[in-house]
C-alpha positions as CSV (number, residue, x, y, z in Angstrom):
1,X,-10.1,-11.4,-20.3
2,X,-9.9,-9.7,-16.9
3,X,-6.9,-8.9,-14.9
4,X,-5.7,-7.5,-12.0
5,X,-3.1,-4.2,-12.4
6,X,-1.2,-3.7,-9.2
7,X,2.1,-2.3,-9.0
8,X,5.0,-1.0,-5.7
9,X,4.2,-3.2,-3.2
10,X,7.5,-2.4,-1.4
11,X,7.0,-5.3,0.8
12,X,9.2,-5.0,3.9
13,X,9.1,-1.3,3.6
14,X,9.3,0.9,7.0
15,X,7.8,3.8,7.5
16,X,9.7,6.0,9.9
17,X,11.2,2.9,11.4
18,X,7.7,1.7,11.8
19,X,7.5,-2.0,9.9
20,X,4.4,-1.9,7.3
21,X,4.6,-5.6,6.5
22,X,1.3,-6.5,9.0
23,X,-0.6,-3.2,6.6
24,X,1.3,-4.9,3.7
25,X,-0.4,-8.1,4.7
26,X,-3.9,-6.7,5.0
27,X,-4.1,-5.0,1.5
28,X,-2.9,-8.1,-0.2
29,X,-5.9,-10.5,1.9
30,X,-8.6,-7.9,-0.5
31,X,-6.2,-8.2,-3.5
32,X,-6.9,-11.9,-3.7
33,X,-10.3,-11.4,-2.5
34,X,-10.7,-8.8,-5.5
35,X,-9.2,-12.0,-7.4
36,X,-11.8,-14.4,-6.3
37,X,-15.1,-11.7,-7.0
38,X,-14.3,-10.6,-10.3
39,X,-13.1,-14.0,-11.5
40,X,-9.9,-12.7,-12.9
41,X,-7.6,-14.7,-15.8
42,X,-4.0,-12.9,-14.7
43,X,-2.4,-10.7,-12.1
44,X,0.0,-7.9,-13.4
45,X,2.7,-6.5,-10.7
46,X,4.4,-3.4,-12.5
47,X,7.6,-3.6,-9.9
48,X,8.8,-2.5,-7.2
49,X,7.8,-5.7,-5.6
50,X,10.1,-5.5,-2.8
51,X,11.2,-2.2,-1.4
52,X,14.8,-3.1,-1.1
53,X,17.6,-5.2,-3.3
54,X,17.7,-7.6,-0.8
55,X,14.7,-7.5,0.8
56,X,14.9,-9.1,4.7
57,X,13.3,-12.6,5.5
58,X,10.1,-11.6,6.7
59,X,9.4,-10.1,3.6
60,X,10.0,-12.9,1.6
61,X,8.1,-15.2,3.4
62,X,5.2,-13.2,2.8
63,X,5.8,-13.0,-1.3
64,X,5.7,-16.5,-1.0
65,X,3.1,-17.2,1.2
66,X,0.8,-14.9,-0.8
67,X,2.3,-16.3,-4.0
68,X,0.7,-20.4,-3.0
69,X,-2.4,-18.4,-2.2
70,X,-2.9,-17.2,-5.7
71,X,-1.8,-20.2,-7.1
72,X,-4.1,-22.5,-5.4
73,X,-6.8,-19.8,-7.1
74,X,-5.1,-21.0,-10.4
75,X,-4.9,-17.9,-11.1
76,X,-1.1,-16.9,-13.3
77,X,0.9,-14.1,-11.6
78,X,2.9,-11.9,-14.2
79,X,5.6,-9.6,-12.9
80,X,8.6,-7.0,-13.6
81,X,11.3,-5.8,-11.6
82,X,11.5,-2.1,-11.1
83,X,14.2,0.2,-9.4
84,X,13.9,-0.9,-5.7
85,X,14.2,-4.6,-6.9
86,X,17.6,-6.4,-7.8
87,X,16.2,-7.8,-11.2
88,X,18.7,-10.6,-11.2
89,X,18.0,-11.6,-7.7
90,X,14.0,-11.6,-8.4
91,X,14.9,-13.7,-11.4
92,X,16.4,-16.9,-9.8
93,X,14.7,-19.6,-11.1
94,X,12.4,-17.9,-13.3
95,X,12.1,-20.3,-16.0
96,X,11.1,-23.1,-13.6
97,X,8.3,-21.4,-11.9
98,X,7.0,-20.2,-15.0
99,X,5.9,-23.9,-14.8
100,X,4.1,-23.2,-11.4
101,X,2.0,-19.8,-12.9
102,X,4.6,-16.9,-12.1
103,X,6.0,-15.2,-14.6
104,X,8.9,-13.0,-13.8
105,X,10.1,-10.8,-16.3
106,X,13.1,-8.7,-15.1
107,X,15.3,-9.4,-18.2
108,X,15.6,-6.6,-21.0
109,X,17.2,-8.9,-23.3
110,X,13.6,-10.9,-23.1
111,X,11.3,-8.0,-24.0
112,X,10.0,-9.2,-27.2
113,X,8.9,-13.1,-25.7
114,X,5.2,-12.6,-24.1
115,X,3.6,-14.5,-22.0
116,X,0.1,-15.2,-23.3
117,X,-2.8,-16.1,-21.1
118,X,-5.8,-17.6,-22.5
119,X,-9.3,-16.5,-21.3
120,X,-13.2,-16.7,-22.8
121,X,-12.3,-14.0,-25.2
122,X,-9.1,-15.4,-26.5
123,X,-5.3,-15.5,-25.7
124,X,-3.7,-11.5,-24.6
125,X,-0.1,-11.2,-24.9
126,X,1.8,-9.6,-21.7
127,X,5.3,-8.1,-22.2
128,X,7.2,-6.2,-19.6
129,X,9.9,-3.7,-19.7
130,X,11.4,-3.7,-16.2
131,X,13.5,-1.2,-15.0
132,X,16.3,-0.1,-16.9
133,X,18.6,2.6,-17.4
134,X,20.4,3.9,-20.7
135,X,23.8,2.3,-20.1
136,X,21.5,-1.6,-19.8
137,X,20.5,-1.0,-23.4
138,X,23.2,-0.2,-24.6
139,X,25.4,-3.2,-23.3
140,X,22.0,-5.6,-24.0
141,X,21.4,-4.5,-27.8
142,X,24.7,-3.8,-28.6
143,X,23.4,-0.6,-30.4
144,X,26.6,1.4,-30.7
145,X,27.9,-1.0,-33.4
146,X,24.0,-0.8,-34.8
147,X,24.5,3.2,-35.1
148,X,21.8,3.6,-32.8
149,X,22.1,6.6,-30.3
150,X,20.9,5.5,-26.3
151,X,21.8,8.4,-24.2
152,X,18.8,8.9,-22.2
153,X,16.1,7.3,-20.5
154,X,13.7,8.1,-22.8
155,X,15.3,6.9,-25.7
156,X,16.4,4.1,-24.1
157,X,12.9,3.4,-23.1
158,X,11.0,4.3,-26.3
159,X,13.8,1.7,-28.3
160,X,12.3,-1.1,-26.7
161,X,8.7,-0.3,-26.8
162,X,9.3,0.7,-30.5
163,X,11.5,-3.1,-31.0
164,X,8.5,-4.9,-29.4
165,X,5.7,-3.1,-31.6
166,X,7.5,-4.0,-34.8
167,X,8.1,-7.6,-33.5
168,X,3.8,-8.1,-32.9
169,X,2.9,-5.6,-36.3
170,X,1.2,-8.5,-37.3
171,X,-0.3,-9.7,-34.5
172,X,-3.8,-10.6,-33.9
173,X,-3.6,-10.9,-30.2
174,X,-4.5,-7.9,-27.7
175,X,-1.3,-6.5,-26.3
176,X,-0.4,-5.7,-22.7
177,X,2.5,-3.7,-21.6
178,X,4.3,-3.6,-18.1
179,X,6.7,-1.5,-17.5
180,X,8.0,0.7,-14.5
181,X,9.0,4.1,-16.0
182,X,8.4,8.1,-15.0
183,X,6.2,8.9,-17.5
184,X,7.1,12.8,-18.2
185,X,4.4,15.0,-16.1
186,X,2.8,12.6,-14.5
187,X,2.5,13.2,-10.5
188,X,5.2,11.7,-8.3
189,X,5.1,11.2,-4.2
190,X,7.4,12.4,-2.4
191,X,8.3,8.3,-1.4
192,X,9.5,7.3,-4.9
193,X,13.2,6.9,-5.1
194,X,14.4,8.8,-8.0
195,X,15.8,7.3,-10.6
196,X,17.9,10.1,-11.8
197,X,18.5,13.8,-10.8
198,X,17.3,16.7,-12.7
199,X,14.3,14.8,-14.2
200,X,16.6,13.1,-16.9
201,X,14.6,9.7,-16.0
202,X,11.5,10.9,-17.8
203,X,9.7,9.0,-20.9
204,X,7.4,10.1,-23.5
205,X,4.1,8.5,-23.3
206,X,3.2,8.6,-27.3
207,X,5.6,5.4,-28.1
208,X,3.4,3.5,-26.4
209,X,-0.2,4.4,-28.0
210,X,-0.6,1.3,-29.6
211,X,-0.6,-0.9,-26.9
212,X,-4.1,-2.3,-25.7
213,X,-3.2,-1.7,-22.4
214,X,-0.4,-0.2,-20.2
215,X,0.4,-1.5,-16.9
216,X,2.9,1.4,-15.6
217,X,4.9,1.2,-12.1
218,X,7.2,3.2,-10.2
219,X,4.7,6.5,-9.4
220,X,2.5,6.1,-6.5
221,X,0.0,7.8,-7.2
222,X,-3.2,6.3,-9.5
223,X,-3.2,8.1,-12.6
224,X,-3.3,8.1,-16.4
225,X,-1.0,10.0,-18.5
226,X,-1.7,11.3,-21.7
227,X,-4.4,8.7,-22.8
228,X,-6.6,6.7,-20.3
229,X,-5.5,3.0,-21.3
230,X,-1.6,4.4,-20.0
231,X,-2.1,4.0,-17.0
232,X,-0.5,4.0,-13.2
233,X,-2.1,1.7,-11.0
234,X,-0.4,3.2,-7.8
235,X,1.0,1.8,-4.6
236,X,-0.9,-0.7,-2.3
237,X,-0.5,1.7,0.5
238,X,0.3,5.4,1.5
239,X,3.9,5.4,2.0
240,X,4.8,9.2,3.2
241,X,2.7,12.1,4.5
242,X,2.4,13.7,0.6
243,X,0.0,10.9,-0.1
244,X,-2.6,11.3,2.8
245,X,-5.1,12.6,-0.1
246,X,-4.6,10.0,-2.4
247,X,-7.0,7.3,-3.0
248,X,-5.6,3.8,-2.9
249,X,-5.6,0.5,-4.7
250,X,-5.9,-1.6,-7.6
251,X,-7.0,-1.4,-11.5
252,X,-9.4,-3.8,-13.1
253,X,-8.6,-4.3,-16.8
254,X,-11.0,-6.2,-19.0
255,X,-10.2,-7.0,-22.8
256,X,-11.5,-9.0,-25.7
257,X,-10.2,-10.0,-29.1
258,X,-11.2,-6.1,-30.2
259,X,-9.4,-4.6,-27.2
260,X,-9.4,-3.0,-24.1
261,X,-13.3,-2.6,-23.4
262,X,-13.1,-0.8,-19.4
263,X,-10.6,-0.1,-16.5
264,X,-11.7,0.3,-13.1
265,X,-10.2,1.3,-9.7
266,X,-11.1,-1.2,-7.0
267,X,-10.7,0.6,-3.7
268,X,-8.2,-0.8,-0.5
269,X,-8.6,0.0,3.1
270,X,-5.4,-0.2,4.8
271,X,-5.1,-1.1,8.1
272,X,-3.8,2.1,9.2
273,X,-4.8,5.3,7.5
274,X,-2.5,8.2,6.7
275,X,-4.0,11.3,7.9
276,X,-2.9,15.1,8.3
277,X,-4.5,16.5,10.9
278,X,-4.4,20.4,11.9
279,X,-5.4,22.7,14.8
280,X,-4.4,23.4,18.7
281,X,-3.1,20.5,20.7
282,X,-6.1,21.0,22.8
283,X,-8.3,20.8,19.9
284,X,-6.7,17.3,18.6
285,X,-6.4,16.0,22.2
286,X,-10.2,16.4,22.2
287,X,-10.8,15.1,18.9
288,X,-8.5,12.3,19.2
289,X,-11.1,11.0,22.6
290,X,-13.9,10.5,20.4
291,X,-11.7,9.7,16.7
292,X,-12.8,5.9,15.8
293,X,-9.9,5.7,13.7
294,X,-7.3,7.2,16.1
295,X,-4.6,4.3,15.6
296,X,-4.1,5.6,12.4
297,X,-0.7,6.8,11.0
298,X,-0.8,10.6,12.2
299,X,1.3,14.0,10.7
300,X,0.1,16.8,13.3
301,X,0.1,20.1,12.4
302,X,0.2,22.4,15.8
303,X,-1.5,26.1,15.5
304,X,-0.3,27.1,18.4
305,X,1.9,29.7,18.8
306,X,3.3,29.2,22.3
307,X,5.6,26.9,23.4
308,X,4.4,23.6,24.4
309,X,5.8,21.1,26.9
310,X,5.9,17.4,25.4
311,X,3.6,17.6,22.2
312,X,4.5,14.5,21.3
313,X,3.5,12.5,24.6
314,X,0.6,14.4,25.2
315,X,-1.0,13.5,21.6
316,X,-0.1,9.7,21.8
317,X,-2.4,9.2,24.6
318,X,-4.8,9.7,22.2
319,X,-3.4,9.0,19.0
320,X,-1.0,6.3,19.7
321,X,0.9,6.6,15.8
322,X,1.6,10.2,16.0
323,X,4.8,10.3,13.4
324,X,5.1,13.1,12.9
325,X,4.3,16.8,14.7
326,X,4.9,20.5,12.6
327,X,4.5,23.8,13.9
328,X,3.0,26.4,11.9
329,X,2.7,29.1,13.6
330,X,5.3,28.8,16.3
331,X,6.7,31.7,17.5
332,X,10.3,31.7,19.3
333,X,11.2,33.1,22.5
334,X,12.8,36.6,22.8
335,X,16.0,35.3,24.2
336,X,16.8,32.4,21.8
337,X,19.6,32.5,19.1
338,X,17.3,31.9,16.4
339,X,15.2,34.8,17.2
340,X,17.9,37.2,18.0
341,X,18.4,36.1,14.2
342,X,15.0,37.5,12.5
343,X,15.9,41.6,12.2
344,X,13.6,42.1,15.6
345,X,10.6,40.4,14.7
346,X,7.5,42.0,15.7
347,X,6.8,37.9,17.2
348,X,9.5,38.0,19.7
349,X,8.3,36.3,23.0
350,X,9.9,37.5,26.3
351,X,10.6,35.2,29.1
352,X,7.9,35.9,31.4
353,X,5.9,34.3,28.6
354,X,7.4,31.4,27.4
355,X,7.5,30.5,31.2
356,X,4.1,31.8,32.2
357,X,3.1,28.9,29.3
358,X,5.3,26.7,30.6
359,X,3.8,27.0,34.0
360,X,0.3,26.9,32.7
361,X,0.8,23.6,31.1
362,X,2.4,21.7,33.8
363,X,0.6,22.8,36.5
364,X,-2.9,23.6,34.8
365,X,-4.0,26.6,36.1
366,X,-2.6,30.2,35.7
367,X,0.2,32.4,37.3
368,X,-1.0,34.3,40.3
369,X,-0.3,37.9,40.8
370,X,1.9,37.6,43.6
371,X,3.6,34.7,42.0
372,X,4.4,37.2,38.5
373,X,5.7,39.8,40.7
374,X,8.0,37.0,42.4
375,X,8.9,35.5,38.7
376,X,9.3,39.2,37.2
377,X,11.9,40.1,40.3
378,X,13.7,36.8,39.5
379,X,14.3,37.3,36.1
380,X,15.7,40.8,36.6
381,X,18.3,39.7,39.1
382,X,19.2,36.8,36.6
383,X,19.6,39.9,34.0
384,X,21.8,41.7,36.5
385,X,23.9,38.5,37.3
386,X,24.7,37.6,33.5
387,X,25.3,41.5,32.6
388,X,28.0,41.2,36.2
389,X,28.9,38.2,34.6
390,X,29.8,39.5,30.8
391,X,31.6,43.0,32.3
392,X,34.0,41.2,34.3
């Protein structure tokens, strides 16, 4: 039995108002080819299918187109809701296309009914666990009247790995688990939605042991957490600048009637890279001319310390998705409210500076001496005019 672990596709997502569904549609082209090479029985989607509720048009079209594409592989597509899905509205019609090969699982009160998928090896059983909070258990299992306490997340959680383990105690069958959960200290992006605040949302990893496998959505980041068959597949893509480092793509899971026997990660190139990229303006400007990759998704970190007329435009001619531009070592001018603000800093910058850069930049070539002595003249006089000014 091979399958395919994927998990937060956030189709439809935008990233800083920037649509990703074309990058979307380029990761998912190697998923199915991935598919097709290593001659899988099952895909697994650990939620977060969709990155909103209601997810716009385009972005169900494209589910659906890539969902007849999988199916025409004959290939059964198993998924869970997680917290950017609406789990009733990604369960219409569930039952029927169950028919077709997709399974949708976004039901807590259907937790203990697998779906098994038969393979060389022998049948595995898949449950999921979509996303849930406390209050969802509660009203589902009725466990107030069963003197069972569901305050938190991870009790709520651990309840109903713990009701499906008792259910399959006697099972033969290898057993998968999906479920979209923060397993507690396990690295999170800074584009995952929390699901609580004060890290209340976090689950304990050791209820789930004695699953086979453990399909896990929700962080972005691949990962394992606590032992190496709990594992996070990751998103398809980088979705925010706190990724850039992280290596992308999908798991490939292969069991037999003893168990899980290897996991690997199967590598995805997006279509656009997320890159950080740090120095001078000059320095990128330069770098971007010869950059093969320069349409990339770009976070530029300026070292300058002067001010510098229209970073932004100048740094698009070469990298034309520059999202995003910090300034590390900035230094403000002399005369600005912020720096009046920071005890006398030793960085203060007087005007003659900030416009002797200014000058610099626009016109490309330096000050000349007579033309300081005209600029140094002016800006007294404009001193002597405001201090008239203030005194009257």
């Amino acid at each position: 039995m091979r399958f395919i672990h994927t998990s937060d596709w956030h189709i439809g997502r935008l990233f800083q108002n920037i649509s990703l569904l074309a990058d979307q549609l380029f990761v998912l082209k190697q998923v199915k080819q991935y598919a097709i090479e290593h001659n899988i029985d099952a895909l697994v989607v650990s939620g977060d299918i969709f990155d909103r509720a209601v997810p716009p048009s385009d972005a169900v079209d494209a589910l659906n187109d890539f969902v007849n594409e999988i199916k025409q592989l004959q290939i059964p597509i198993i998924i869970i809701s997680g917290n950017h899905d609406s789990a009733k509205r990604l369960r219409f019609g569930a039952q029927q296309m169950q028919k077709a090969g997709l399974h949708i699982l976004a039901d807590i009160k259907d937790i203990e009914t697998p779906i098994v998928v038969n393979s060389d090896t022998g049948p595995v059983a898949f449950y999921g666990i979509p996303y849930h909070d406390p209050v969802e258990v509660r009203e589902a299992f009725n466990t107030i009247d069963a003197g069972i306490e569901i305050k938190t997340y991870d009790q709520a959680h651990t309840y109903l790995a713990e009701k499906i383990l008792t259910k399959v105690a006697e099972s033969k069958q290898p057993k998968v688990l999906l479920s979209h959960c923060f397993i507690d200290g396990a690295s999170e992006s800074d584009s995952e939605r929390p699901l609580s605040i004060g890290g209340a949302d976090r689950v304990s990893w050791q209820p789930l042991t004695n699953f086979d496998y453990v399909a896990l959505g929700h962080l972005h980041a691949p990962q394992y957490k606590g032992v190496e068959h709990i594992r996070y597949s990751g998103s398809l893509l980088k979705y925010s600048f706190s990724e850039y480092k992280q290596k992308k793509g999908v798991t490939l899971v292969e069991l037999n009637s003893d168990g899980l026997q290897s996991h690997q990660h199967l590598p995805l190139k997006a279509r656009h890279d997320l890159r950080v990229l740090e120095g001078t303006l000059q320095e990128l400007i330069e770098q971007g001319k010869s950059d093969p990759q320069a349409d990339d998704y770009i976070l530029a970190k300026l070292t300058d310390t002067q001010v510098i007329l229209d970073p932004m435009g100048r740094l698009r001619q070469v990298y034309a998705n520059v999202l995003q531009i910090e300034r590390t070592n900035f230094e403000l001018s002399s005369n600005s409210k912020l720096s009046q603000e920071k005890n006398n800093s030793d960085n203060e910058r007087s005007e003659e500076q900030v416009f002797t850069d200014f000058f610099s930049q626009v016109m490309n070539v330096e000050l000349s001496a007579e033309q300081q002595q005209m600029l140094h003249a002016t800006i007294i006089e404009a001193r002597a005019e405001m201090n008239d000014m203030e005194s009257k």
